[in-house]
C-alpha positions in Angstrom: 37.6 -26.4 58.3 37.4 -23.2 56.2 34.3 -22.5 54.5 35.5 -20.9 51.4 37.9 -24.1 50.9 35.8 -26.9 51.8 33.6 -25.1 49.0 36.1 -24.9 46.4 37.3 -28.3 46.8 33.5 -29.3 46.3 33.3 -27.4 43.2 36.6 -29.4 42.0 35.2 -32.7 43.0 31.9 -32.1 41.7 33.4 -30.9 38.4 35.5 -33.8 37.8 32.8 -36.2 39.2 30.9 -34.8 36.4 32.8 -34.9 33.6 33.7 -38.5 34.3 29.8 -39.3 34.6 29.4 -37.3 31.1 31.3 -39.9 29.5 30.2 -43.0 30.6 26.1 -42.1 30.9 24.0 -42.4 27.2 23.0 -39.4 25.2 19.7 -38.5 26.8 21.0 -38.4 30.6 24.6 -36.8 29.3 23.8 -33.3 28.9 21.5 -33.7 32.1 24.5 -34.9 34.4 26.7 -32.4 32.4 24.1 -29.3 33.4 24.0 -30.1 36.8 27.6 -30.8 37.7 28.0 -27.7 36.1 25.5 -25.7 37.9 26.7 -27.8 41.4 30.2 -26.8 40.7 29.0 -23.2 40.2 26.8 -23.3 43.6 30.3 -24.0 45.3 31.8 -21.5 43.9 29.7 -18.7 44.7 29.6 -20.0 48.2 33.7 -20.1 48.2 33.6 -16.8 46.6 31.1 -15.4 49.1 32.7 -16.7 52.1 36.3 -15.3 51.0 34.8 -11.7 50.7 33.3 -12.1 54.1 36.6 -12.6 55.8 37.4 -16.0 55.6 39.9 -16.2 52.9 42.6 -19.5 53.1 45.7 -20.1 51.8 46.7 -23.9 50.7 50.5 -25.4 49.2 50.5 -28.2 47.9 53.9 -28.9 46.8 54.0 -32.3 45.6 51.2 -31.8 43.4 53.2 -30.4 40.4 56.8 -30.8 39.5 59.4 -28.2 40.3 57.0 -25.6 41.8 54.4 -27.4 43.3 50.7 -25.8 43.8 49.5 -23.0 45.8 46.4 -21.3 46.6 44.5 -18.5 48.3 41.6 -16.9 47.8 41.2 -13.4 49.4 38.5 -10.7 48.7 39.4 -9.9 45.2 39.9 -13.5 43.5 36.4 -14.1 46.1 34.5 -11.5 44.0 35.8 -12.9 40.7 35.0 -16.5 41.9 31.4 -15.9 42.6 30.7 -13.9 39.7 32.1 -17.1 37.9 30.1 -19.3 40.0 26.7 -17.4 39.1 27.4 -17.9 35.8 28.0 -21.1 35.5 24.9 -22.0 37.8 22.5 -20.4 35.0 24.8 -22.1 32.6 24.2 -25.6 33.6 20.7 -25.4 34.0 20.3 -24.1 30.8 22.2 -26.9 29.1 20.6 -29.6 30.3 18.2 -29.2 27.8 20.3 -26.9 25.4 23.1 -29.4 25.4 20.7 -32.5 24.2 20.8 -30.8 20.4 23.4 -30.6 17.8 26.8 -31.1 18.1 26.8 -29.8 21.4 26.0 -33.3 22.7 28.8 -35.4 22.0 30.5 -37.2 24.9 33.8 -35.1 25.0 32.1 -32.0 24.8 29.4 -32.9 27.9 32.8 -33.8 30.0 34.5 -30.6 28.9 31.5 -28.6 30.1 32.1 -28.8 34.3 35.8 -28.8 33.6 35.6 -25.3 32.1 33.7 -24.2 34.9 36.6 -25.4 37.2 39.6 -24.0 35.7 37.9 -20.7 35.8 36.9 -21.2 39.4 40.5 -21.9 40.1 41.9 -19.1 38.3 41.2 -16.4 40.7 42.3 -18.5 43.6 46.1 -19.3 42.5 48.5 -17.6 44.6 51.9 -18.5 42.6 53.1 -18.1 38.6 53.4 -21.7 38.2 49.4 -22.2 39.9 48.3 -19.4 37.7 49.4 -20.5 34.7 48.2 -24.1 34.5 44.6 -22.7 35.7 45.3 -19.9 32.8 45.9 -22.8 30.3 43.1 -25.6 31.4 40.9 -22.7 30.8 42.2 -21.7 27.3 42.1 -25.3 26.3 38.2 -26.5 27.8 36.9 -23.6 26.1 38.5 -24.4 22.9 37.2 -27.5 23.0 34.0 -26.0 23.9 34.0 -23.3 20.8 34.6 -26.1 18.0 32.1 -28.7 19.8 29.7 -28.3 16.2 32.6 -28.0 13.7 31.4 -30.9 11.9 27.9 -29.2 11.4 29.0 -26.1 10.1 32.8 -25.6 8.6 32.5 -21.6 10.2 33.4 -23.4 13.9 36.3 -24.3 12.2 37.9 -21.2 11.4 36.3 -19.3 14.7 38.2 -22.4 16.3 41.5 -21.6 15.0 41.1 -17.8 15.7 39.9 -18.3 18.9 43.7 -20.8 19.6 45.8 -18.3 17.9 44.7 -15.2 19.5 44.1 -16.9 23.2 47.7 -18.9 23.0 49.5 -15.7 22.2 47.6 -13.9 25.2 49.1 -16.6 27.2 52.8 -16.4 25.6 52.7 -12.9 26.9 51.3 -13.6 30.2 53.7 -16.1 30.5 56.6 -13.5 29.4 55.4 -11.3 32.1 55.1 -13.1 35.3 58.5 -15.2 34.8 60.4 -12.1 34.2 58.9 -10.9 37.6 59.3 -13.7 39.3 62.9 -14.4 38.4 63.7 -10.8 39.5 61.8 -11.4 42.3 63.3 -14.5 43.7 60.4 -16.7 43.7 57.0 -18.1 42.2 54.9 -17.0 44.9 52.5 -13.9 44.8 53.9 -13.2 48.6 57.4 -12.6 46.9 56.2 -10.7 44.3 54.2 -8.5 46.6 57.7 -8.2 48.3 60.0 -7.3 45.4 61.5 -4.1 44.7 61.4 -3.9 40.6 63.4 -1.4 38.6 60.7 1.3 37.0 62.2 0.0 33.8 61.2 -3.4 34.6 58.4 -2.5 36.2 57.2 -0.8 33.1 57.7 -4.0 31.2 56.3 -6.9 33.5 52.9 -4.2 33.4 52.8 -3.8 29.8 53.1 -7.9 28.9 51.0 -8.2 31.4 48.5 -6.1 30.1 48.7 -7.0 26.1 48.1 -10.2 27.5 45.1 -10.4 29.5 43.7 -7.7 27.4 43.3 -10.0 24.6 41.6 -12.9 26.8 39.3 -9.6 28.3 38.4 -9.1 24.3 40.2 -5.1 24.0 41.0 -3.9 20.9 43.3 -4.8 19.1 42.7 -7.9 20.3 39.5 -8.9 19.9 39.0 -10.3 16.6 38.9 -13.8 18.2 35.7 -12.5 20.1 33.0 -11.9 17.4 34.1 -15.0 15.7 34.5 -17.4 19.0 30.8 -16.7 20.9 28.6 -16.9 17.8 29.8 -20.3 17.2 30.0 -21.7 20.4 26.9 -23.2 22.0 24.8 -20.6 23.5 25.4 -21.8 26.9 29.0 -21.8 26.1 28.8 -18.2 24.8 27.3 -17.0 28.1 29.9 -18.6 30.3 32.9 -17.4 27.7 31.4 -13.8 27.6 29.6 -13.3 30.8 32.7 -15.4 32.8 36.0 -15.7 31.2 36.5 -12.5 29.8 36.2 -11.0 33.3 39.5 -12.8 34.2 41.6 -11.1 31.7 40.3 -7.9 33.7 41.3 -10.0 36.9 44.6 -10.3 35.7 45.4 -6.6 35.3 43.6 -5.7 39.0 45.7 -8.5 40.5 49.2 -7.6 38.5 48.2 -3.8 38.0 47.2 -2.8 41.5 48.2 -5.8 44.2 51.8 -7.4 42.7 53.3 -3.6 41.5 51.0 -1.7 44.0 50.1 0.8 41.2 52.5 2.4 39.3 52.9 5.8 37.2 50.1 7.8 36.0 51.0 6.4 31.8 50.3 2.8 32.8 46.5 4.1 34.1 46.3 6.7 31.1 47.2 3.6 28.5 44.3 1.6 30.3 41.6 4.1 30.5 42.4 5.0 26.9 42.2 1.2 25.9 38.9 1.1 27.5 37.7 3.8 26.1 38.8 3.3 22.4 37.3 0.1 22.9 34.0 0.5 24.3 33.2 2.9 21.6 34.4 0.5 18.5 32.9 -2.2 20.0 29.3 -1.0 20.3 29.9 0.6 16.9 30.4 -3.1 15.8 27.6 -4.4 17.3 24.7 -1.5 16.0 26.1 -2.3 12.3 25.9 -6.1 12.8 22.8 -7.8 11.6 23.9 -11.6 13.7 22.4 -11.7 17.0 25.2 -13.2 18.8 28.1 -11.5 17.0 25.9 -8.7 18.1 26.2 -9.7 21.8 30.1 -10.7 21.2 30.7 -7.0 20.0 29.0 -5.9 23.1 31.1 -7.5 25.3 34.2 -5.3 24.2 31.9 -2.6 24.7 31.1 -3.5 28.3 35.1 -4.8 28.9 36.0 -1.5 28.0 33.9 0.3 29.9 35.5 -1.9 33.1 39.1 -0.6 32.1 37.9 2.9 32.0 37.2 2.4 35.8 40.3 0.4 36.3 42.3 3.5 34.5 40.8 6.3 36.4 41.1 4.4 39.7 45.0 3.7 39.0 45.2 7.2 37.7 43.6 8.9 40.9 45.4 6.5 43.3 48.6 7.5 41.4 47.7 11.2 42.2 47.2 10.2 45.6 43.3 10.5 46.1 42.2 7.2 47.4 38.5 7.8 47.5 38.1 8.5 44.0 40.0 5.5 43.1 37.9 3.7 45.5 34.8 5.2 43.7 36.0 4.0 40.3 37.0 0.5 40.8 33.9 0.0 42.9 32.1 1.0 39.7 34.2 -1.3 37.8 33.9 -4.1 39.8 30.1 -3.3 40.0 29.9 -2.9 36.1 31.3 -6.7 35.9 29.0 -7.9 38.3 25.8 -6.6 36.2 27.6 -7.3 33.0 27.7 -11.0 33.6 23.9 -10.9 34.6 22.7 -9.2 31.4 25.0 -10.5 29.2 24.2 -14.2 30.3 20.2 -13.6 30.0 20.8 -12.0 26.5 23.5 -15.1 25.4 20.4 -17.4 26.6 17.6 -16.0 25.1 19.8 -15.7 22.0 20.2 -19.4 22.4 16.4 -20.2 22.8 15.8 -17.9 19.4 18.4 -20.3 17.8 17.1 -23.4 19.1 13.2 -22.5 17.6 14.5 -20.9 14.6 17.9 -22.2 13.4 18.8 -18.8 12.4 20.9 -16.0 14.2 20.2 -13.6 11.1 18.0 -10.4 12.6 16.7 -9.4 8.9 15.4 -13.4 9.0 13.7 -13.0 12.7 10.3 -11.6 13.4 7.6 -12.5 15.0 9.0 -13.8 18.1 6.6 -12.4 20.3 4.2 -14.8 19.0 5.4 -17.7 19.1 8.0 -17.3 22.3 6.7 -14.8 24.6 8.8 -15.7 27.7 11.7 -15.6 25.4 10.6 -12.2 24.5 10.0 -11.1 27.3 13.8 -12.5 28.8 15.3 -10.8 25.6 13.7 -7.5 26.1 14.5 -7.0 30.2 18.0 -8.7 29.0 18.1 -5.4 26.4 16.6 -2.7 28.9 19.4 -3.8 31.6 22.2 -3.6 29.1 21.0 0.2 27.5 22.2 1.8 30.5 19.0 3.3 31.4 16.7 3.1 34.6 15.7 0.6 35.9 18.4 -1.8 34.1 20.9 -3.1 35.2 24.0 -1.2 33.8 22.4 2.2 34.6 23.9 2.1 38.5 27.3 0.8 37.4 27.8 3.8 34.7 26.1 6.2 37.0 29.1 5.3 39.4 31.5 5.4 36.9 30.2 9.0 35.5 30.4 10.2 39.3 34.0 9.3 39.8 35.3 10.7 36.4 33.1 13.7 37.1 34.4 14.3 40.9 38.3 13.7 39.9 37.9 17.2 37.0 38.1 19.5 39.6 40.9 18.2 41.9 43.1 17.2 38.1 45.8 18.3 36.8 46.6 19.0 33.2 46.8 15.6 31.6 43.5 14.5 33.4 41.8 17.9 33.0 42.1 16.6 29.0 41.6 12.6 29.7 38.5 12.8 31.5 36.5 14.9 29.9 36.7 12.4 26.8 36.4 9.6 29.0 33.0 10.6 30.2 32.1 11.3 26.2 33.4 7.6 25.7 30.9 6.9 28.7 27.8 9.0 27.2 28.3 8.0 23.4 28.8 4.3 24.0 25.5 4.3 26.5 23.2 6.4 23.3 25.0 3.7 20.7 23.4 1.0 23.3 20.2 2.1 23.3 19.7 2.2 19.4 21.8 -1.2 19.5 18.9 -3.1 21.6 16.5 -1.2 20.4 17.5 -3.0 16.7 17.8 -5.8 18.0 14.6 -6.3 20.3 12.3 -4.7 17.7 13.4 -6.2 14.7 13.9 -9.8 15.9 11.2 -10.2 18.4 8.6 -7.4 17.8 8.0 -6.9 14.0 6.8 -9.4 11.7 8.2 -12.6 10.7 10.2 -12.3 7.4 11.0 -16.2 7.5 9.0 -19.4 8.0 10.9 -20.4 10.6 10.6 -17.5 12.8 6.9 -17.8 11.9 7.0 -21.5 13.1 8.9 -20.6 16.5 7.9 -22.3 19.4 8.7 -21.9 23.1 11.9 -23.6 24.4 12.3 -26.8 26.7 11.8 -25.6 30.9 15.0 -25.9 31.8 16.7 -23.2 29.0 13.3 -21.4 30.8 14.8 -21.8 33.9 17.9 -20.4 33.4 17.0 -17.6 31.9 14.6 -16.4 34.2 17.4 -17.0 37.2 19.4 -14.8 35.0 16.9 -12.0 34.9 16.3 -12.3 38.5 19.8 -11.2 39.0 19.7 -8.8 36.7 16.0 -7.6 38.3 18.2 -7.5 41.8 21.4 -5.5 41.2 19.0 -3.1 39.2 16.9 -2.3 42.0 18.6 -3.2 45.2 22.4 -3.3 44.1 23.5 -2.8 47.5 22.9 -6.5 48.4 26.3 -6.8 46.3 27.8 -3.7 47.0 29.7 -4.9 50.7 31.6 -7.6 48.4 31.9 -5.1 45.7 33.9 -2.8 48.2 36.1 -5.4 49.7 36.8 -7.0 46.7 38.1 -3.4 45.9 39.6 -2.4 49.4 41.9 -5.3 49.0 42.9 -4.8 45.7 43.4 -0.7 46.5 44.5 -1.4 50.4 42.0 0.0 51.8 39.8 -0.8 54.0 36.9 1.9 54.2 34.3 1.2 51.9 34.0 3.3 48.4 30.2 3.2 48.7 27.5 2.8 51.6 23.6 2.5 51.9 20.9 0.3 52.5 18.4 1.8 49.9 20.2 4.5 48.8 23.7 4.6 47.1 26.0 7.0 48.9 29.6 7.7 47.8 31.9 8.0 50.7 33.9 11.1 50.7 32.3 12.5 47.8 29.0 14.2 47.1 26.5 11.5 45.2 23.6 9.4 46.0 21.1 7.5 43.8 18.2 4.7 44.7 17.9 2.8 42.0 14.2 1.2 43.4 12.9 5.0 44.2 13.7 6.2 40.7 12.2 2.6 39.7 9.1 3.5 41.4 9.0 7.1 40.5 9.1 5.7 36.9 6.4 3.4 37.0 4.1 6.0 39.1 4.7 8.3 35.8 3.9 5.7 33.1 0.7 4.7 35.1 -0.3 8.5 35.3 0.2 8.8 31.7 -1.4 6.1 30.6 -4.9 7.4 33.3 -4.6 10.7 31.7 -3.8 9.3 27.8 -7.1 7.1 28.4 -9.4 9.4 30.1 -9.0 12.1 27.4 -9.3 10.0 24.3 -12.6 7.7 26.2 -14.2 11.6 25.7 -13.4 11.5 22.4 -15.6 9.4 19.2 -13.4 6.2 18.3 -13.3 5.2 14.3 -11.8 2.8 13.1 -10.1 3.1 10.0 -7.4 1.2 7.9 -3.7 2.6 8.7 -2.7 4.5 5.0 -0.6 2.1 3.1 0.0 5.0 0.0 -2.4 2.8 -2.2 0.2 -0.6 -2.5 -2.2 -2.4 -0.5 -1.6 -4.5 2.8 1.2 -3.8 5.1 3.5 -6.8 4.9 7.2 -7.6 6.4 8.8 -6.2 3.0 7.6 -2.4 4.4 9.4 -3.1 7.6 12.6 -1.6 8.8 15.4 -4.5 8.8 18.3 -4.8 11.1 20.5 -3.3 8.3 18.3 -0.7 7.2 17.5 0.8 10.9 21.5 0.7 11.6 22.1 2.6 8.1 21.9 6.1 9.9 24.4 5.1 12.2 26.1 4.2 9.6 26.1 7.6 7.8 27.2 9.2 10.6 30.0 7.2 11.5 30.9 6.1 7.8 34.5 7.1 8.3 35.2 4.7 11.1 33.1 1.7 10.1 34.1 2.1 6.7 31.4 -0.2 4.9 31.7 -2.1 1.6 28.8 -2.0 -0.7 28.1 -3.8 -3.7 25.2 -3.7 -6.5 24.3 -6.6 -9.0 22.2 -5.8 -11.6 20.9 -8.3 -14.1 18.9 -7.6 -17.8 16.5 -10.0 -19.8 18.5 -11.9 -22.4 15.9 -10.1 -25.0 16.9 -6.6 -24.1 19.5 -4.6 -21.9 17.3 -1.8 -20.9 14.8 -4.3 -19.5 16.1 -5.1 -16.1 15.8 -8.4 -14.3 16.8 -7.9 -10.6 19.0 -6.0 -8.6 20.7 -7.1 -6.1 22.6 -5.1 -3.2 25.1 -6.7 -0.9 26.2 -4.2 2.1 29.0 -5.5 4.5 30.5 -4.0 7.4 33.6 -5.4 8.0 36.2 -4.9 11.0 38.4 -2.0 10.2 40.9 -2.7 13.0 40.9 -6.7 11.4 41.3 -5.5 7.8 44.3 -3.0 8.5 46.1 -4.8 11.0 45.5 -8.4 10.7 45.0 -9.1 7.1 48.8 -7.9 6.6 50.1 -10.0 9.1 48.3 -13.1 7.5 49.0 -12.6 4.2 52.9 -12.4 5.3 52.6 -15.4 7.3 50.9 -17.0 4.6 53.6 -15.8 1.8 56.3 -17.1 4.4 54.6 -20.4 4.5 54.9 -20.9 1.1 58.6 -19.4 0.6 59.2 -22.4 3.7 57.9 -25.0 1.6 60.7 -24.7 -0.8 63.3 -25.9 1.9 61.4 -29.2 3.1 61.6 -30.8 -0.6 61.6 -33.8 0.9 65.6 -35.0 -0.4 67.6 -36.4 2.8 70.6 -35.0 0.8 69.6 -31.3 1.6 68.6 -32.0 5.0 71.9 -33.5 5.4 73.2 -30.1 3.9 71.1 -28.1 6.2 72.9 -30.2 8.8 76.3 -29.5 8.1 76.4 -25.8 6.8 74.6 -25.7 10.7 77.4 -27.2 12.3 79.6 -25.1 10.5 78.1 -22.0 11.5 78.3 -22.8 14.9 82.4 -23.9 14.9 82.8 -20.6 13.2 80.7 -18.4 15.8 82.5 -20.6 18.9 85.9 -20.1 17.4 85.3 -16.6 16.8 83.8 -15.7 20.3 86.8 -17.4 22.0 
């Protein structure tokens, strides 16, 4: 039988298996059976996922499995790439729950069953091969994880409202999925991603089915203006939760536009890849705006994750836009370094979700200006955090530095070959690119230094302790990941390329090497372990020369100046909201922050002064002016509503009859 389905059937047994188990087994073995379904049902799907990229891709139809259309599956290289990324994920995920999920709310029965079935529906999203398949995956996904976000809402009443966000904005993605494929599908005959593939569409309608498409799994992928539900949703979920909703799910709303985008409409015009790359772009750069004014550790990470998402559609845009113009190697270039970028996006992003997790489980706080100290009491988690922070930054040897390198190489190679609108696009593209990468580095800087590094500013962070083994566990399979496609990315790089070659229809690889990165068809090569190396041999020489100089030199030892105010303590430290404030100056027009000063006086006297207290918030700009208008409306509708149900059966009846009438009139009038 075929390996890649006997695997994904495993990872649907096992997932089930488990969830059932979850609910009958007591509360110390629960999150234990929970974890490793979890992480078994990942295992299977990277295998699936694996053995699809490698050639041996299946289709299955079940057709008396749902009403009307049945089910149908296939996984080919592309949904195989998206499957085993998954699969990884939800691997570290499980182990990391088993002891993560024993605390809090996070340990209730339903919640424990919900766990493996999350990691299922996303396993089976890539892998459905008709509307009707893709929707009901698309949905059991939406739904587990909601389940998943509001599993502490009786804890803390925030969960709540992050709940109802997160249901809102991910049901409307859905509506306009939904809009999108059954308009194609009805003009193309049939269900099934073979007729689509098949159908000649009308640019007009072509235009449409892309666009709905693309408003729709952009907001499950977490681009502006769609993101609100992302900040909100991650922080509250359980950490483990977080990492498989952030380093997992969001990478299928990027599946979604590859799969519609580039294999159902084979491409399209160059304004469908402009609107994308300038979505990304737009996006990466707000994002990682959000995320160096934040002072929340995992709203922090949540803000990143639109940063890194749109970083992905920048790839996706330029590879539409240079397959559009005809040059297939570039294209192949950029969605290679998409693709790659999602790959080492779900690695970093799941080691910085965990440790983020462990700093919450020893703390109780995600609050950076509270945090300190860390290194103290948690030094593994410190040390997690930290490589987590390096591979995000985007510089060598991390993790993100190969997949933005690529991505600078392709917009770089398409300037001279471009014509007028992409002589002005890419250009700012690659600015997007730079200034998002800089805003990174000061972003984890803040982050690393002032929650693990300086001193503690709270008794609880100076109380931390080390986390249970098996959140140790996970996180240090995460950073091995991240440790591999930072130094030897082409181990992943073959699946990388034929996930992309199938999407593209092409079959020669976008990038080749053993140890060495080389572009094919373009000038460009990088080794990621020889700069590594390089880098290290540097730092030791500098440290040699830095210690051989100053051992020549008389040592005293003297108190460090503290300007006469005596001992250095935690109140002379930079905070999280004090380090961002020069990013904040510079880009005060964008983030627009609201300040606020209290001052308070002595009853005995006015001029004597009490306290002062100053409040600084940096809210989201996109949130305020677009969403807070559409509330309030909703919200003044709701109550202009409540003035027809009164509640008499005498007005209903009216409501009743003037209806009736209407529609006699409107018959008789029409015929």
């Amino acid at each position: 039988m075929n390996l890649a389905a006997t695997a994904l059937g495993a990872a649907v047994a096992i997932g089930v298996f488990g969830a059932v188990v979850a609910l009958a087994l007591p509360t110390r073995a629960r999150a234990a059976a929970a974890g490793c379904a979890t992480a078994l049902t990942g295992a299977a799907g990277v295998i699936a996922g694996a053995a699809a990229m490698a050639g041996s891709g299946f289709a299955l139809a079940l057709p008396e499995l749902l009403p009307l259309a049945g089910v149908s599956i296939a996984l080919d290289a592309l949904g195989g790439f998206f499957t085993a990324v998954t699969g990884g994920v939800a691997v570290v995920a499980g182990i990391y729950g088993i002891s993560y999920g024993r605390s809090g709310g996070s340990s209730s029965r339903p919640v424990q069953a919900v766990l493996p079935l999350f990691g299922v529906a996303m396993l089976l999203v890539p892998t459905a091969a008709s509307v009707g398949t893709f929707l009901v995956c698309w949905e059991l996904m939406a739904l587990t994880s909601l389940l998943l976000v509001v599993a502490e809402h009786r804890r803390r009443p925030e969960v709540a409202s992050a709940g109802r966000w997160y249901a809102v904005m991910t049901h409307l993605g859905f509506v306009a999925v939904l809009i999108g494929l059954l308009v194609f599908a009805a003009a193309a005959g049939g269900d099934a991603f073979s007729a689509l593939r098949s159908a000649e569409l009308s640019p007009a309608l072509a235009n449409l089915v892309f666009v709905v498409a693309l408003v729709g799994f952009s907001s499950k992928a977490g681009i502006l203006p769609l993101h609100a539900w992302l900040p909100r949703a991650h922080p509250e979920a359980p950490s483990h939760v977080s990492a498989l909703m952030s380093a997992a799910m969001v990478n299928l709303g990027v599946y979604g536009i590859v799969r519609v985008g580039f294999d159902l409409l084979h491409g399209g015009p160059q304004w469908w890849w402009l609107l994308v790359l300038a979505l990304g772009a737009v996006s990466a750069v707000y994002g990682i705006l959000q995320a160096a004014m934040s002072t929340d550790l995992k709203r922090l990470l949540g803000q990143s994750t639109t940063e890194n998402m749109g970083l992905v559609l920048i790839g996706i845009g330029a590879a539409g836009l240079f397959s559009a113009n005809g040059d297939r190697v570039l294209a192949g270039v950029a969605l290679a370094a998409a693709l790659l970028h999602i790959c080492n996006h779900a690695a970093f992003k799941t080691l910085l979700f965990l440790a983020a997790g462990s700093v919450l489980h020893a703390t109780g706080t995600r609050d950076l200006d509270a945090l300190g100290g860390l290194r103290t009491g948690m030094p593994l988690t410190t040390a997690a955090f930290g490589w987590g922070a390096l591979a995000a930054s985007a510089l060598p040897p991390g993790t993100a530095f190969v997949s933005e390198w690529l991505l600078l190489q392709a917009l770089i190679h398409g300037l001279p070959a471009s014509g007028t609108v992409e002589a002005v696009v890419l250009p700012v593209a690659v600015s997007a690119v730079a200034l998002t990468a800089g805003l990174a580095v000061a972003t984890f800087v803040k982050a690393f230094g002032v929650g693990f590094l300086a001193r503690p500013r709270s008794s609880a962070a100076a109380a931390a302790h080390e986390s249970p083994t098996s959140m140790l566990a996970g996180m240090a399979l995460a950073g091995l990941a991240c440790a591999v496609l930072a130094l030897v990315p082409t181990l992943v790089l073959p699946a990388v390329s034929a996930a992309g070659g199938s999407a593209l229809g092409t079959a020669d690889p976008a990038v080749t090497g053993t140890a060495t990165l080389q572009l094919t068809g373009v000038a460009g090569a990088l080794s990621p372990l020889m700069l590594t190396l390089a880098l290290l041999v540097a730092a030791a020489l500098t440290l040699v020369v830095v210690r051989v100089v100053s051992a020549r030199r008389a040592r005293r030892a003297a108190r460090l100046w503290d300007c006469g105010a005596g001992p250095l303590s935690e109140r002379m430290e930079y905070t999280a909201t004090s380090f961002a404030e020069p990013l904040q100056r510079v880009f005060d027009n964008v983030v627009q922050p609201e300040q606020d000063v209290d001052v308070s006086h002595y009853e005995e006297s006015r001029y004597l002064v009490r306290a002062v207290e100053f409040r600084r918030r940096v809210p989201d700009r996109i949130e305020r002016r677009l969403y807070a208008p559409v509330l309030a409306a909703v919200s003044a509708l709701g109550r202009w509503g409540r003035r027809l149900a009164t509640g008499s059966v005498h007005r209903y009846l009216g409501y009743g009859f003037y209806t009736i009438c209407a529609l006699l009139i409107l018959l008789a009038v029409t015929r």
